[in-house]
VOPA-186742 format. One record per atom (N, C-alpha, C): residue number from 1; residue in three letters; atom name; y, z, x. Coordinates in nm, 4 decimals. Each point is the difference from the previous one (the first is absolute). Layout:
BEGIN
+-----+------+------+----------+----------+----------+
| pos | code | site |       c2 |       c3 |       c1 |
+-----+------+------+----------+----------+----------+
| NUM |  ALA |   CA |        Y |        Z |        X |
...
+-----+------+------+----------+----------+----------+
//
This chain:
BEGIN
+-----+------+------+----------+----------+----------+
| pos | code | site |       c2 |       c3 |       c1 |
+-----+------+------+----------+----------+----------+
|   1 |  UNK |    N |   1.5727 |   0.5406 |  -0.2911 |
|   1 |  UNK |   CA |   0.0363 |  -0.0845 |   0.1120 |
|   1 |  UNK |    C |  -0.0287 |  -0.1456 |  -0.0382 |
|   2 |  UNK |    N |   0.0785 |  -0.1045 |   0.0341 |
|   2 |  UNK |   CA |  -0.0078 |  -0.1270 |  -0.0854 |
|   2 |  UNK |    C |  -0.1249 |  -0.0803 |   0.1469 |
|   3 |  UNK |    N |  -0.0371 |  -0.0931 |  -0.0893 |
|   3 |  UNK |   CA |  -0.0914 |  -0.0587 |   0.0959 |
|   3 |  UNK |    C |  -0.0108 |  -0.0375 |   0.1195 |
|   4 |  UNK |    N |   0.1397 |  -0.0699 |   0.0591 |
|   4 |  UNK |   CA |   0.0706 |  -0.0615 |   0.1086 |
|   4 |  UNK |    C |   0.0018 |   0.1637 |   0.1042 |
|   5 |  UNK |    N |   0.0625 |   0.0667 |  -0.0963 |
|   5 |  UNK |   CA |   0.0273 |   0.1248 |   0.1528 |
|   5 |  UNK |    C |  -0.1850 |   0.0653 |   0.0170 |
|   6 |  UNK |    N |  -0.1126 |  -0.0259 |  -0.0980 |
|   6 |  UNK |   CA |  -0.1002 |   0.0780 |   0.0197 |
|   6 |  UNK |    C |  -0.0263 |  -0.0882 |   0.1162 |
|   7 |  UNK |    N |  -0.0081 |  -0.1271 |  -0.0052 |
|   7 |  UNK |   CA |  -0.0797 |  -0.1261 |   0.0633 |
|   7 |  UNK |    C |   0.0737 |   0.0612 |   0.2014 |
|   8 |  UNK |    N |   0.0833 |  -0.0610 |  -0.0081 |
|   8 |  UNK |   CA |   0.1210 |   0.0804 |   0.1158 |
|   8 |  UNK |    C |  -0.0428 |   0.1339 |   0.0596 |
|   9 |  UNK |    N |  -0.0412 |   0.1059 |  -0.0615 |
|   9 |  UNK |   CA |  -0.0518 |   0.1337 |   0.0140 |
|   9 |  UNK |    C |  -0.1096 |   0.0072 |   0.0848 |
|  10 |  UNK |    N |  -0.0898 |  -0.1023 |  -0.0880 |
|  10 |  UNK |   CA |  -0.1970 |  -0.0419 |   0.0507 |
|  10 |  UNK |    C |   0.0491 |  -0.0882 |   0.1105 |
|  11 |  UNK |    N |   0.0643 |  -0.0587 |   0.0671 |
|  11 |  UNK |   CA |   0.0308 |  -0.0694 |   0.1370 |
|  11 |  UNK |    C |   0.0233 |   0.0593 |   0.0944 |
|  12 |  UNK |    N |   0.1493 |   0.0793 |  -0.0191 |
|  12 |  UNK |   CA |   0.0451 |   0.0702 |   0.0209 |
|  12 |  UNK |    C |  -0.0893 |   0.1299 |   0.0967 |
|  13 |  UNK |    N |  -0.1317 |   0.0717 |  -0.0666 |
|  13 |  UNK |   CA |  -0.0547 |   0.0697 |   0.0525 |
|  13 |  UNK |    C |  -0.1216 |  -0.0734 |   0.0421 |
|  14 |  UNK |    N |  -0.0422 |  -0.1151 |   0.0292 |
|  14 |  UNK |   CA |  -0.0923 |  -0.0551 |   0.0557 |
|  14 |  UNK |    C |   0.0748 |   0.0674 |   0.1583 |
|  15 |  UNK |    N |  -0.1422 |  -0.0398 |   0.0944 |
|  15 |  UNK |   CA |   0.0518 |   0.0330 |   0.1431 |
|  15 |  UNK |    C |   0.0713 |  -0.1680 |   0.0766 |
|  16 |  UNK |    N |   0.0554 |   0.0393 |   0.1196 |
|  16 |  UNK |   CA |   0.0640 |  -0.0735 |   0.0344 |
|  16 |  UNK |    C |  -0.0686 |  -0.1516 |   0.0170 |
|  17 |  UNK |    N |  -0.1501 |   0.0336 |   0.0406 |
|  17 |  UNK |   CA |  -0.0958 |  -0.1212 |   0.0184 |
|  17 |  UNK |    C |  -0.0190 |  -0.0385 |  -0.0673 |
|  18 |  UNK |    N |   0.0190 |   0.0329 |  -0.1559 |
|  18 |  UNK |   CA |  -0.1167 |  -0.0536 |  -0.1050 |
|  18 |  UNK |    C |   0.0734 |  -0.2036 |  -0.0276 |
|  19 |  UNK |    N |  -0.1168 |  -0.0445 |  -0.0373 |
|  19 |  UNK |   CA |  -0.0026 |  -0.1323 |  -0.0049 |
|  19 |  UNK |    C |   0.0865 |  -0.0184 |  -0.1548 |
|  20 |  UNK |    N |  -0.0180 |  -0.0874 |  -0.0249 |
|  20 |  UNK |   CA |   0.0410 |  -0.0640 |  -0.1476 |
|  20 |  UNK |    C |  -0.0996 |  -0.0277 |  -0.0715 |
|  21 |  UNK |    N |  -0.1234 |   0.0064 |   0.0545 |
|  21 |  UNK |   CA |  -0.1248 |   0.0194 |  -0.0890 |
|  21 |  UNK |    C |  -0.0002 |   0.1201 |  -0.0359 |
|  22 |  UNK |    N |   0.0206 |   0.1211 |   0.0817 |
|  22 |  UNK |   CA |   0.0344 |   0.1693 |  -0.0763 |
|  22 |  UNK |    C |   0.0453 |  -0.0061 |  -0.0975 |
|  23 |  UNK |    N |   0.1523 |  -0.0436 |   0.0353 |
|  23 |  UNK |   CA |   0.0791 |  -0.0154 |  -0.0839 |
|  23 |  UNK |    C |  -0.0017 |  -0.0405 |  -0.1454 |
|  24 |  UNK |    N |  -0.1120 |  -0.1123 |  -0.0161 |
|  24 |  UNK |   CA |   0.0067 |  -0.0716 |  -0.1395 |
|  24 |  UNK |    C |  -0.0962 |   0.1275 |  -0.0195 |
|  25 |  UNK |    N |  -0.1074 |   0.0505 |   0.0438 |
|  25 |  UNK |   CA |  -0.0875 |   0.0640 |  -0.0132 |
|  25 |  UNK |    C |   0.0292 |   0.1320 |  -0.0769 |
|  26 |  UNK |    N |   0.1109 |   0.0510 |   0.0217 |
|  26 |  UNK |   CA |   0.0717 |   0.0949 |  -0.0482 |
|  26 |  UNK |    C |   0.0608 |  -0.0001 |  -0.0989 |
|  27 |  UNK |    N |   0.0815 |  -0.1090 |  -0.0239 |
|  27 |  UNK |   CA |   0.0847 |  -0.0702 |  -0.1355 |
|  27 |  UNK |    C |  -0.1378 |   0.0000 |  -0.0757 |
|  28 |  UNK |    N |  -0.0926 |  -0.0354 |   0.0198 |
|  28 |  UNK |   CA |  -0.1575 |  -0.0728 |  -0.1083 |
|  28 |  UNK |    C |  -0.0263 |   0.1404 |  -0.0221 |
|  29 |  UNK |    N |  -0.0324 |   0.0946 |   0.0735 |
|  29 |  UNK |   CA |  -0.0575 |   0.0761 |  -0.0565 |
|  29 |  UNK |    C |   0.1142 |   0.1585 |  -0.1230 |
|  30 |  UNK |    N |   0.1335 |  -0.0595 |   0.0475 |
|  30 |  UNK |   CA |   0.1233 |   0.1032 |  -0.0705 |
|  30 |  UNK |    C |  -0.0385 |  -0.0654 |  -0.1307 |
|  31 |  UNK |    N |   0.0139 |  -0.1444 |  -0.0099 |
|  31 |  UNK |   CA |  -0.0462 |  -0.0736 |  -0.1342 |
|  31 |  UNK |    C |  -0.0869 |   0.0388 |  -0.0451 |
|  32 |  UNK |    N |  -0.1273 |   0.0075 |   0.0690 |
|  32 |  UNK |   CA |  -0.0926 |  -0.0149 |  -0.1109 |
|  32 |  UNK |    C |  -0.0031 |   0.1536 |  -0.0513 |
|  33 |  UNK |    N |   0.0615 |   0.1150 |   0.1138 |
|  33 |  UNK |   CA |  -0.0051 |   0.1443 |  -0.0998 |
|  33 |  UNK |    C |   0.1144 |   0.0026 |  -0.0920 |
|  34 |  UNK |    N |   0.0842 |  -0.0380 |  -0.0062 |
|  34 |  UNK |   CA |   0.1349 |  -0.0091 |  -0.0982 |
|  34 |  UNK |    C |  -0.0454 |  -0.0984 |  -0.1322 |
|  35 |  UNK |    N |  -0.1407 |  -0.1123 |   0.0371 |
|  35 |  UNK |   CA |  -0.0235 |  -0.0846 |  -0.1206 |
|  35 |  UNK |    C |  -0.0912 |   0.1049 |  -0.0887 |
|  36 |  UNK |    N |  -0.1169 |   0.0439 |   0.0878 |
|  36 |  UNK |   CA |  -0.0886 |   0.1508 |  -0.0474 |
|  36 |  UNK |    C |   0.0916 |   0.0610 |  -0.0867 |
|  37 |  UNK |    N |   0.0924 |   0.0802 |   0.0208 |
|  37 |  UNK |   CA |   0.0479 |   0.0986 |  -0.0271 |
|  37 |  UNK |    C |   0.0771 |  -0.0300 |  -0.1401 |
|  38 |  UNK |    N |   0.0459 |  -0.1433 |   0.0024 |
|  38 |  UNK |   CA |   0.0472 |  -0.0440 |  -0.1400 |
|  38 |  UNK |    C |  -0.0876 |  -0.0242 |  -0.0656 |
|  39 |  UNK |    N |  -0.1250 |  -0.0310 |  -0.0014 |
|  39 |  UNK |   CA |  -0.1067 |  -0.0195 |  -0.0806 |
|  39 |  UNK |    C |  -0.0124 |   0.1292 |  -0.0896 |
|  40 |  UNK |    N |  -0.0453 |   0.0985 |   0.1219 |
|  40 |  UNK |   CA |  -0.0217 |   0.1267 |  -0.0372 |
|  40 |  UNK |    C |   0.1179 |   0.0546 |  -0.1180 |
|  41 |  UNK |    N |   0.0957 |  -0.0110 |   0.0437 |
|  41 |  UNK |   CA |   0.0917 |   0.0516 |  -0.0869 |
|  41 |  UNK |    C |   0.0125 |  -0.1100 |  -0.1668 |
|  42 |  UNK |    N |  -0.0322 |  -0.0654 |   0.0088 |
|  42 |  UNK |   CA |  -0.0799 |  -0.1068 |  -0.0966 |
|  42 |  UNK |    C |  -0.1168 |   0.0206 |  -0.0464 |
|  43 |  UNK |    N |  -0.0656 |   0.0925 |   0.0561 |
|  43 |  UNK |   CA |  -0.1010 |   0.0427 |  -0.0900 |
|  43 |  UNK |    C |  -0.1360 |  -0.0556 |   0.0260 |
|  44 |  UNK |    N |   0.0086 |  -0.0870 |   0.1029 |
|  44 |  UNK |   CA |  -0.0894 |  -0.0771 |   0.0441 |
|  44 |  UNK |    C |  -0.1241 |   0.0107 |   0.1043 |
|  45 |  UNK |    N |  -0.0704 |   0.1201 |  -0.0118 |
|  45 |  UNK |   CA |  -0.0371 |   0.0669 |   0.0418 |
|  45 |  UNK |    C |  -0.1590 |   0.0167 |  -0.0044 |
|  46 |  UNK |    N |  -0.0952 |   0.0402 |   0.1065 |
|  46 |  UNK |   CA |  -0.1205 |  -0.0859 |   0.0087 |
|  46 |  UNK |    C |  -0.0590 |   0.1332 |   0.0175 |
|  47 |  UNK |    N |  -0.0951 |   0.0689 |  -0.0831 |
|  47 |  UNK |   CA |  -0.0661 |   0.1411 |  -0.0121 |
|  47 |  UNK |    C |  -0.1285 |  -0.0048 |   0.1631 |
|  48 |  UNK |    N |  -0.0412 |   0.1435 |   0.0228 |
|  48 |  UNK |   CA |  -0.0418 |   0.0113 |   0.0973 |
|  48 |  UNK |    C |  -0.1744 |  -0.1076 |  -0.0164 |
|  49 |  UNK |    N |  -0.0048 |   0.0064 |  -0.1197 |
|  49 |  UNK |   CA |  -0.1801 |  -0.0549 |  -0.0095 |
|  49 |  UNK |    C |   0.0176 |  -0.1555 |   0.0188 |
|  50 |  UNK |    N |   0.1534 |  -0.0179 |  -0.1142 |
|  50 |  UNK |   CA |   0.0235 |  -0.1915 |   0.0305 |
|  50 |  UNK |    C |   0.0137 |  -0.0022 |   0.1507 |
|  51 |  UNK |    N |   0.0661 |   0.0557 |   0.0812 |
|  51 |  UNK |   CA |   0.0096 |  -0.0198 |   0.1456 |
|  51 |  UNK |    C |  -0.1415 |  -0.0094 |   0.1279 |
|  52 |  UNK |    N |  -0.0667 |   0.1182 |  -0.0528 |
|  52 |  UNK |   CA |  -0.1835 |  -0.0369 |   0.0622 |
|  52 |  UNK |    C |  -0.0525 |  -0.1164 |  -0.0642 |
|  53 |  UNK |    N |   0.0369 |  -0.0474 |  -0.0857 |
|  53 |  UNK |   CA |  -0.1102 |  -0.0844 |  -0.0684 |
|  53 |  UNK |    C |   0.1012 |  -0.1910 |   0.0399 |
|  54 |  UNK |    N |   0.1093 |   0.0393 |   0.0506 |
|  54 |  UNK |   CA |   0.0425 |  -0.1504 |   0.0930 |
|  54 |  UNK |    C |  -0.0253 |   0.0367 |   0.1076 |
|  55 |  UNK |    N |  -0.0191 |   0.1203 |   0.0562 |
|  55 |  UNK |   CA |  -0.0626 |  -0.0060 |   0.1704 |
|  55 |  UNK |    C |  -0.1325 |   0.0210 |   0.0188 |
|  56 |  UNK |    N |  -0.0860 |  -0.0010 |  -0.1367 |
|  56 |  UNK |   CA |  -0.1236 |   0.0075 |   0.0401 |
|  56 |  UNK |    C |  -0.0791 |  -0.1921 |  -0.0104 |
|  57 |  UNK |    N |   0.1160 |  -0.0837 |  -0.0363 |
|  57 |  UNK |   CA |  -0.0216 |  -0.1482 |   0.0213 |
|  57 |  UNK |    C |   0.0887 |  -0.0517 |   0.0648 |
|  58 |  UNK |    N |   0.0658 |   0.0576 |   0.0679 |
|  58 |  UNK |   CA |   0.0803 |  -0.0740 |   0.1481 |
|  58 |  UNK |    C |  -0.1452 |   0.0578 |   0.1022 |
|  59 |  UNK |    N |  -0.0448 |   0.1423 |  -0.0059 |
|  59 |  UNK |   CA |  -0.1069 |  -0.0047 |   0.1079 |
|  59 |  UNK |    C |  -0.1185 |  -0.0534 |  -0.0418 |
|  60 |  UNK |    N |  -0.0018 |  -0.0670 |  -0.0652 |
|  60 |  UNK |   CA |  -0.1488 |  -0.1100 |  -0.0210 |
|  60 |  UNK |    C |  -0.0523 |  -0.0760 |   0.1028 |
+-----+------+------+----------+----------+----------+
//
């Protein structure tokens, strides 16, 4: 599905109220799993111990 019809899709099923802050909110977060996911497939990829050991100094 090309980007334009995913973007359209994620609006699309917002509810009738939702603001335009949802909205970007939704676009931000399709991005940032579609940016993930190319990483990943890139090889770029962060093992379970590297992952405790950046959240054990964000909770500092």
């Amino acid at each position: 599905m090309a980007t334009k019809e995913q973007m359209l899709k994620a609006i699309e099923e917002l509810p009738d109220d939702a603001t335009i802050e949802d909205a970007l909110e939704r676009l931000y977060l399709l991005y940032k799993i579609e940016r993930g996911q190319k990483q990943a497939d890139n090889g770029a990829l962060v093992t379970q111990e590297e992952a405790r050991q950046r959240m054990a100094k964000w909770l500092r």
